[in-house]
Each structure stands twice: as structure tokens, then as C-alpha cells.
N, C-alpha and C positions, 0 to 999 in steps of 0.2 A: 504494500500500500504506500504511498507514496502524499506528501503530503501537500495539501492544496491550500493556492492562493487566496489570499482576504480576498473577496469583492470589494470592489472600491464602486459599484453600483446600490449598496446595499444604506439604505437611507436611515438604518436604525442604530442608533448610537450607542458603543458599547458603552455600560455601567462603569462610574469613574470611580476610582480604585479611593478610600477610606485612608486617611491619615490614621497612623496609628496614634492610639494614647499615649501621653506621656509616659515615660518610667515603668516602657512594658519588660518584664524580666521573667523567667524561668520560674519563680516562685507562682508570678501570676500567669502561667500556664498550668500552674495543678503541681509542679516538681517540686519539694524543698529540699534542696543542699541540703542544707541546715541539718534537718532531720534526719537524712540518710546518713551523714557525719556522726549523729551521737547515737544512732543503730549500730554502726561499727564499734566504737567504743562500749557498749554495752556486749557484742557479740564477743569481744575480745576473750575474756577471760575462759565465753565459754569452750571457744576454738582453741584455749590453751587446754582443757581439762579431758578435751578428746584430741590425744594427739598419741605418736608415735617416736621413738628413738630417732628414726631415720625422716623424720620432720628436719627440713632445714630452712631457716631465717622464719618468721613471724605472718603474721596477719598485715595486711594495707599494702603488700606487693599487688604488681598484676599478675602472677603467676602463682601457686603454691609449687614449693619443690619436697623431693621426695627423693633421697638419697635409698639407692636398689641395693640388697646385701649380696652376698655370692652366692651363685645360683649357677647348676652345672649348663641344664636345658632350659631358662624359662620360660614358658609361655603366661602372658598376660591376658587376663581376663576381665571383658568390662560390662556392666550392663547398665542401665537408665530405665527409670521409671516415677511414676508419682502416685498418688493416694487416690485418686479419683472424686466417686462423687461423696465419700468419706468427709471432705473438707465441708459440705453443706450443713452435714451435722456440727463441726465443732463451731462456724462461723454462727448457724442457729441459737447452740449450746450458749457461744461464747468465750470456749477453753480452750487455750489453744496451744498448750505445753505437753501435748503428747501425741500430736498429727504428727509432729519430727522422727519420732518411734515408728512409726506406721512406716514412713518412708524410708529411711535406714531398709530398715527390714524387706520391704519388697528388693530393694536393690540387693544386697549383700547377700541376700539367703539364695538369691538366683544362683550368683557365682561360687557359691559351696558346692552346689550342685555337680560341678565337673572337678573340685576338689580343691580347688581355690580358696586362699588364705586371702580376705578383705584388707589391703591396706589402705586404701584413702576414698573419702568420699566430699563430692563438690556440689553443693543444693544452687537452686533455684527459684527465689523466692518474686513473684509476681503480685502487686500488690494497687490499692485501688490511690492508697493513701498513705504515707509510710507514718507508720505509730510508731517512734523509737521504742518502748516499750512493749509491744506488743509483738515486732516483729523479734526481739531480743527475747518475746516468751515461745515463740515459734523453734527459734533457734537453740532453746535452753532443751527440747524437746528429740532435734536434731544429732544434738550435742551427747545428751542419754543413749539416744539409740547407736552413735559407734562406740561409744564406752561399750556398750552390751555386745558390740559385734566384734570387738578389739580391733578397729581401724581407727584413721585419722580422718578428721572433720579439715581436708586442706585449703577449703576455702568454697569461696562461692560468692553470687551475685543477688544482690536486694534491685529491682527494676518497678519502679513509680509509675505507675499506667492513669494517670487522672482521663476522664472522659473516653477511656477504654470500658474501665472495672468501676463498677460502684466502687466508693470509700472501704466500704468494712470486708471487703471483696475482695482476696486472694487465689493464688494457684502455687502449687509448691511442686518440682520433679529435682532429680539428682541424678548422677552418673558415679558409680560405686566403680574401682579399678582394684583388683586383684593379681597373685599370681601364682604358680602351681609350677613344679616339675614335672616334663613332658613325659619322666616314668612315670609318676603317681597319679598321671590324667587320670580320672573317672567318666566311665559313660559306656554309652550302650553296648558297646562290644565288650564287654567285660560280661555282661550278663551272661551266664549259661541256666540250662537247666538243673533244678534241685535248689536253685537259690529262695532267700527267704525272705518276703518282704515284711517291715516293721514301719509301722507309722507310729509317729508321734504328735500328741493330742495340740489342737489348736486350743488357743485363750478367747474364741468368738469368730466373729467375721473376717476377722483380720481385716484386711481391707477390697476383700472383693463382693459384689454384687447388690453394692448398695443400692443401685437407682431399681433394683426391684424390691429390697429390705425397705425403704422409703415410700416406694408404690403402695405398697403391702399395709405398711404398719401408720403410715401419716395420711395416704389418700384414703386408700380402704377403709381401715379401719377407724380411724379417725382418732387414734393417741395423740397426748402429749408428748413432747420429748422431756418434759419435767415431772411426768406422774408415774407414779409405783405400779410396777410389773407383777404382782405378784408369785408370777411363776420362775420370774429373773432375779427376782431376793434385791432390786434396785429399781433406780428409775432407768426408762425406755431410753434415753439422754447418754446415759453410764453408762449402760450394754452398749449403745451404738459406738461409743469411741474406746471401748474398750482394745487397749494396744496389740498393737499386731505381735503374736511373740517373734523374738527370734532368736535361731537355731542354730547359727554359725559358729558358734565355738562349740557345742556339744557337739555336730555333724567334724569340724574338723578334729577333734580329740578322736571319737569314733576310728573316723578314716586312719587316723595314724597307728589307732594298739588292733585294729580287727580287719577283715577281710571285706573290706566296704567295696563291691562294682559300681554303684551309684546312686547319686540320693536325685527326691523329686519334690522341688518347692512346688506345695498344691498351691493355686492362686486361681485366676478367672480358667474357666472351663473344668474345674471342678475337681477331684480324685483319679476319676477313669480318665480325663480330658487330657493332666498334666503326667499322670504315671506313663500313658502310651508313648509318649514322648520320648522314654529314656530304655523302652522295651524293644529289642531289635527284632527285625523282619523273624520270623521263623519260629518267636517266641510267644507263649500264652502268659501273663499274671493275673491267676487268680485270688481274687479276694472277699473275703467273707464279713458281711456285714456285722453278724455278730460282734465280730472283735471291740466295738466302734461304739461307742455312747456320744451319736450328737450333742453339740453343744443345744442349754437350752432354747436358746433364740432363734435355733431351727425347727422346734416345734410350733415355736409360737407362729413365725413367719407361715410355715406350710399349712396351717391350723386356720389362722383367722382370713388367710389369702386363698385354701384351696388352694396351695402348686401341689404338681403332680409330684410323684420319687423323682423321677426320671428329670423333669425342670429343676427342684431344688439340687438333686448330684450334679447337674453340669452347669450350675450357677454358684455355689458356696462349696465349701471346703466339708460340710457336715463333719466337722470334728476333728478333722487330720488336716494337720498343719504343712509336714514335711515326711516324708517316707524315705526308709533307705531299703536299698537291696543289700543283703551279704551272702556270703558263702555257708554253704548251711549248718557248715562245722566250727563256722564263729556266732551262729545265730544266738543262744545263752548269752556268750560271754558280752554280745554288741549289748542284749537286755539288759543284765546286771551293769556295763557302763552306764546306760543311759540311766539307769535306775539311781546309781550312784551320783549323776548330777543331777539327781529331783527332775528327770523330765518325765514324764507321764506316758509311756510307750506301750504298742502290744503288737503281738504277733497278727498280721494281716493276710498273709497267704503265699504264697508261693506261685516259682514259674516250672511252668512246664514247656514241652516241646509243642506249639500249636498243632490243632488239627487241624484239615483243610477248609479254609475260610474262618476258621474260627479268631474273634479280634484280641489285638494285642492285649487286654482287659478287661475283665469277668468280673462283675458285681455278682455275688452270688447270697440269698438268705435274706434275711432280718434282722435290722437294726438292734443293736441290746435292749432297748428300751422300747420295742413295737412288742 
């Protein structure tokens, strides 16, 4: 397309361009320096308190650096993600010192998965209106969640969106980086048959499938997020932001003393959705419901919504967080570890040799609690 000349026949005058205001500046476009300056200063401490040995120089660079230890083969491992529609509830709630956990957690627990050790992670914080304090409560949240994952918090970016985002109106994602020796990679070729899978119990929603937990529990049915559940022992508000747990340092303890071929952060698309992932062509994981006490906020959700089984398994987690496969002559001993750091684990089932057509993942029985 090529671009065409003014008519100079054209008798309508263009609109003549608006002097600006006096003493127009960046504040009075919605931005405040100001405040994004005393965000940092407040984030400071907390970026010191999740950090790492191999942390070099401080906070207020444009880069964070990250000195590498010695490493025969490393491959590095990276992955990004964000909390989704999770953040509706805490910006509703109010509270927003533990959506940071939530996200930690989706990034880092990805990257355990292939046997990767989390060393640093960089957030993203988008925001309508920068509340020094508010974003420094965001942050403090962030901050918890790599302490729990033993990475570094090595920086990240606060961005003011006025006339994008409402005021009280944010978005938060991160990019978690890892790394692992290319012997001790995990994943699906490790799997054989006789292996044993074990899941370990979630702490709730974690953070997937909210925009139907919301459908469900605020349009449907018409809750409060401030009024008692009684079947949740809280209010509906508490259960939604309840933290995502995470698993990365129990998953890499695990891998290091037993015969781990590979674990599987359950996230969106469910148990069967996330496990087939890491089961290779030729192989069956069957799994038995029994083992499995849904969290209670899955009964409530499938209860007053009417979802199907089959909707609720491939939208939430029903109870399992993270799964790992082992060798089935380490299966005990991975139990008693995980049992030793208070995680909540149980035997899920086992892989076989598929039979023809049959799929990578077998729901089989009844819930503990059907």
C-alpha cells in the first residue's frame, strides 16, 4: 500500500492541534517516579532475604547477576508463568502478601520436574497505580515463596499502566531459571514399566481453575468471599487464596537419595492432563482414585455447580499437587523421605506396558471420600 497525497481540493479544515497545559509532566500522565523510587526501597530488604551465595552486586542494577558454580554438563532450565485469575480474589479480598507464593510456585515447581535445582527468579509486577506499600506487600509474598523454593528473588520490574488498568488493578508473571546435570536429567525416557507413581497432597486450588471456582461459587451460587464455609472450617475469601504449596526442595532431596525417573507438577488440565505428559509412547499409568482425598473445596465447587468427574479432573488438581514416578524398588524408601519432611504423600498406581490404544493415563475407582 503505498501512501496517498493530501487533496488540496478538499474544503474541510483539518482540526487545529490544542496547546498543551502548562507544567504537563509524567506524574500528570498517571506515572509517579516518586512512588516507584520508594517501592524499591521498600523491596530492598526483601530481595536481600531471598537470595543466594552466588548473588553478585545488589538491587537498583539493570541486570541481576548470578555467578554459575562448577558444573560438568549443565543444562539450564527456564520457565514463566503467572497466577491467573487467582489475583481477582486477593485484589476483591484485599491481601495481597501471599499471591507472590502462588507464583514462585507455578514457576519453580515446573522446573523440578526435569530435575532442576531453582536458582533465580525475576517477577513482573503490572500495576494500575503504584502503592509503595502495597506493591512492597506483593513483593514480601514473592520474597517467601523463593525462600521456600531455595532460589534467588534477582530482580524484577514494577511497570505503572495509568489509563490501561484500573488503580487497585494489577497483573503479576515471572520467569524462574534453573539448572540440572545433563546425567541427572529426568523425564520421560527414564520411565519403564513396574514403576510406581506417588502423589503428593495439594494445600487447595493452588492456582488453577479459578475462572470456573468463581463461576461456580460467586455467580452460581451466590457466596460471599467474606462469609463462613462451613464445610471449609473458614471463610470462602481464605480457601480461595489459600497458597499454592511448593514442592521443590522435597522433589529435589527425593531425586538425589532414590530412584526418581520423573516428577509431574499437576497444574491446569488436571492429574490425567499433566501426568501424560511425562509418560512415554508405549506406556500405561494407572491410577486409583482411592488413594486420593480431595481437597474440600472440590466438593463444594462440584456440589453446588453440578461439574461433572470428568470436568472437575481436567480443570483442578482434586488433591494432588505434584507426582513423582520411581523405581519400584525405591518406592518405600521415596515414602518414608517424603514422610520425613511432613509432606502428605500416597501411593497412586503404577505403569504398565500399554495395551493397544489404550491412553497414557487410567483414572480408575472412587474417590476416598465418594
Amino acid at each position: 500500500m503505498t501512501n496517498q497525497p493530501h487533496n488540496p481540493a478538499s474544503t474541510t479544515p483539518a482540526a487545529a492541534p490544542q496547546p498543551a497545559p502548562e507544567g504537563v509532566s509524567y506524574a500528570a500522565a498517571g506515572v509517579d517516579i516518586v512512588a516507584g523510587d520508594q517501592a524499591v526501597e521498600l523491596i530492598g530488604p526483601l530481595a536481600k532475604r531471598a537470595t543466594r551465595e552466588e548473588v553478585t552486586g545488589g538491587i537498583g542494577g539493570f541486570a541481576g547477576l548470578f555467578k554459575l558454580k562448577q558444573y560438568e554438563e549443565p543444562l539450564l532450565a527456564a520457565g514463566s508463568d503467572g497466577v491467573g485469575t487467582k489475583l481477582v480474589i486477593a485484589q476483591a479480598m484485599d491481601k495481597h502478601d501471599t499471591i507472590g507464593i502462588d507464583l514462585v510456585a507455578m514457576c519453580v515447581d515446573d522446573l523440578v520436574v526435569c530435575g532442576a535445582e531453582p536458582l533465580f527468579l525475576q517477577d513482573y509486577i503490572a500495576i494500575g497505580k503504584v502503592i509503595p506499600e502495597k506493591v512492597a506487600t506483593i513483593v514480601s509474598g514473592i520474597a517467601e515463596g523463593c525462600v521456600q523454593a531455595g532460589c534467588a528473588l534477582l530482580g524484577g520490574e514494577t511497570a505503572e499502566h495509568p489509563g490501561v488498568m484500573e488503580p487497585d488493578h494489577y497483573d503479576v508473571s515471572a520467569t524462574a531459571v534453573g539448572v540440572v546435570e545433563a546425567a541427572q536429567l529426568l523425564g520421560p525416557d527414564k520411565v519403564r514399566t513396574g514403576d510406581v507413581v506417588i502423589g503428593m497432597a495439594a494445600s487447595g486450588l493452588h492456582s488453577n481453575g479459578y475462572s470456573l471456582a468463581r463461576h461456580v461459587l460467586l455467580e452460581i451460587a451466590g457466596l460471599d468471599l467474606h462469609s463462613h464455609v462451613e464445610e471449609l472450617g473458614r471463610t470462602l475469601g481464605e480457601e480461595l487464596l489459600e497458597p499454592t504449596k511448593i514442592y521443590a526442595k522435597d522433589c529435589l532431596a527425593l531425586a538425589s537419595e532414590c530412584d526418581v525417573h520423573t516428577f509431574c507438577h499437576v497444574t491446569g488440565g488436571g492429574l490425567a492432563g499433566n501426568l501424560a505428559r511425562v509418560i512415554p509412547d508405549g506406556y500405561t499409568a494407572t491410577l486409583h482414585r482411592a488413594a486420593i482425598t480431595p481437597n474440600q473445596i472440590f466438593r463444594v465447587i462440584e456440589d453446588l455447580g453440578k461439574v461433572s468427574r470428568e470436568e472437575m479432573e481436567k480443570t483442578f488438581n482434586m488433591g494432588v499437587g505434584m507426582v513423582a514416578v520411581v523405581a519400584a524398588e525405591d518406592a518405600d524408601r521415596a515414602m518414608a523421605m517424603l514422610t520425613a519432611r511432613h509432606v502428605d504423600s500416597f501411593i497412586l498406581g503404577e505403569v504398565h506396558t500399554a495395551a493397544a490404544d489404550e491412553p497414557r493415563v487410567v483414572l480408575t475407582g472412587d474417590y476416598a471420600d465418594e
